[in-house]
Structure formats: C-alpha cells, structure tokens
C-alpha positions, 0 to 999 in steps of 0.5 A: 078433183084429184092432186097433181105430184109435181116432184120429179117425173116417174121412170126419169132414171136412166133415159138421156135428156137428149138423143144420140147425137150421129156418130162421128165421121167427115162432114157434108160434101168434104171429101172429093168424089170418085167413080166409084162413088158414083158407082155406089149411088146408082147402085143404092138408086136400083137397091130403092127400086128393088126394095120397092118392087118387093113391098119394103116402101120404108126402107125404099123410102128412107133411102130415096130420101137419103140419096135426095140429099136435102138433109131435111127431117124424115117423118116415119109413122111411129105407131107402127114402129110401136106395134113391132115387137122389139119396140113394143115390148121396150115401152111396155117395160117403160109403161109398167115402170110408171104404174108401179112408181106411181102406185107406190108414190100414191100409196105413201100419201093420203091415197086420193086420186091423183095425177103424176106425170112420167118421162122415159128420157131417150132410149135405144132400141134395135130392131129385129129382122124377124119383127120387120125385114122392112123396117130393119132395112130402114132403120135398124134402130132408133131412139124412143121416148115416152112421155105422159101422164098416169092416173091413179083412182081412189081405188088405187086402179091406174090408167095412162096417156102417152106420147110416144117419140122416135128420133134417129140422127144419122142413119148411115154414119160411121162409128160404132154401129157395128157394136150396135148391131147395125150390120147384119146380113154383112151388110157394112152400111157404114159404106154408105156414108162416103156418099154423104161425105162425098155430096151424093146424099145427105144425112138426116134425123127420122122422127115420128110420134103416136099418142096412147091410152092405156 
C-alpha cells in the first residue's frame, strides 16, 4: 500500500478559501421602479429570445433565470466551462502545478508510492469571446476550484483525480467589473443591475462541478 502526505494541500498558495463575494451595490428590491426600467426588462426578455433564436441557450438561459427573480442557484454544465480555452488552459497550468509539487515532495522521502492531496483554492478566470461568444454573453467570467488527489508510482510516473467547481456570485452587479473586463463590445452590463435593485430580477450564485482523471 502506498502512503498518504497529510501536510499542507499542494498548489494551496495563492487560491482564496472563498469565492468572490458579488460586488457592492444597493440591495434586493431597494430602489422604486421607473418606466424605464420596465422598459429595460422587456427589453432584456426580447434579448433572451434573441439569443435563443441565434443558439446561444447559455447566455438565454442565464438571463431568463436572472429576470425570474427567484434568486436561486443556477446550475451550468462545468465540464463545458472546462473544455473552453480560457478556462482549460488556467486548470491545466493548476494541474502541472500539482505534479510538479508532488514529484518533489515524493522525491525527498523514501520514494514509495504515495498519495497527496491538492487544492487550487478559488481562482478567477475570464472568459474569451473568441472561446465561446455564448458562454461570454452568459458569464464572462466565473471562480474555479479544483481539488483532488495525485498519485505518484514507485516509478515516480504521476496520475490525477479531480473535482473541478465553478461558482460566480453576482452576475450583473456593479462594481469593478469593468476593471474585470466584463464590459466589452460596450455593453455596460452594470445596467442591468437596477432591475435587481428595483425587484424586476434577482441576482444569483452559478455553480457547477465535473470530475477528471489524468
């Protein structure tokens, strides 16, 4: 049987031990409503369709959710998220962060076979329009995480089991998302977070999670 290395997680350096929290802006419901903003709501409704009729059901479907005004968890299909470039190459880079710990970690004990268990912490990622103009339009960005497990042979050959989360609170709030590059195409999507203030929609944290082995 090979040893388990209980010590401190690999790759733990530099990843939060929580997601972003939304940025700051007026609460649920808090602000009067306008005509205008009832304006804007229906004009966000005939955006959902339009993206519907062009095949872009993520960023539909986000939307839709969003104008619901449930505030409830929305669950988007992570391994999807995973396979697009942004978002692929930023857990690869985590993935060959692990090996490489673990190798040497291996290779200053007794060089058996052995077990170290690895956590990326939170990590931001934005996502490019070239990867996905759907999942851009959805999310533009989110928080990662990746946890799991690397095993290292007698050999010093090295394998890898996963858990990859994604979470983003706070799609369309104000804040810093500019700065985040959340508004390109000059799309202000900060606008959209008076119908939040106002009751017409209700923020909401996206999660999602996909397993691996590598």
């Amino acid at each position: 049987m090979g040893r388990t290395d209980l010590s401190r997680p690999l790759g733990r350096d530099g990843g939060r031990a929580d997601e972003r929290p939304p940025d700051a802006g007026a609460r649920f419901a808090e602000l009067p409503v306008r005509p205008y903003d009832l304006l804007l709501k229906a004009g966000c409704r005939l955006t959902a369709v339009l993206w519907s009729v062009l095949g872009m059901r993520r960023a539909a479907g986000v939307l839709r959710h969003y104008l619901r005004a449930t505030g409830t968890p929305y669950r988007v299909d992570a391994a999807e998220l995973l396979a697009l470039p942004a978002v692929r190459y930023a857990a690869e880079e985590q993935l060959a962060r692990w090996r490489a710990e673990a190798q040497g970690r291996w290779r200053r004990g007794p060089r058996t076979p052995a077990a170290y268990p690895a956590d990326s912490g939170w990590r931001g990622v934005l996502l490019a329009r070239r990867g996905s103009l759907d999942w851009w339009f959805a999310l533009r960005g989110v928080e990662f995480r990746l946890t799991g497990t690397v095993r290292v042979a007698a050999d010093g050959a090295t394998n890898v089991d996963y858990r990859f989360a994604v979470c983003k609170n706070g799609n369309f709030a104000r804040g810093a998302r500019k700065e985040r590059g959340e508004s390109e195409y000059g799309i202000p999507f900060a606008v959209f977070a008076r119908l939040h203030e106002t009751g017409l929609a209700r923020e909401f944290t996206v999660t999602g999670e996909a397993f691996g082995h590598v």
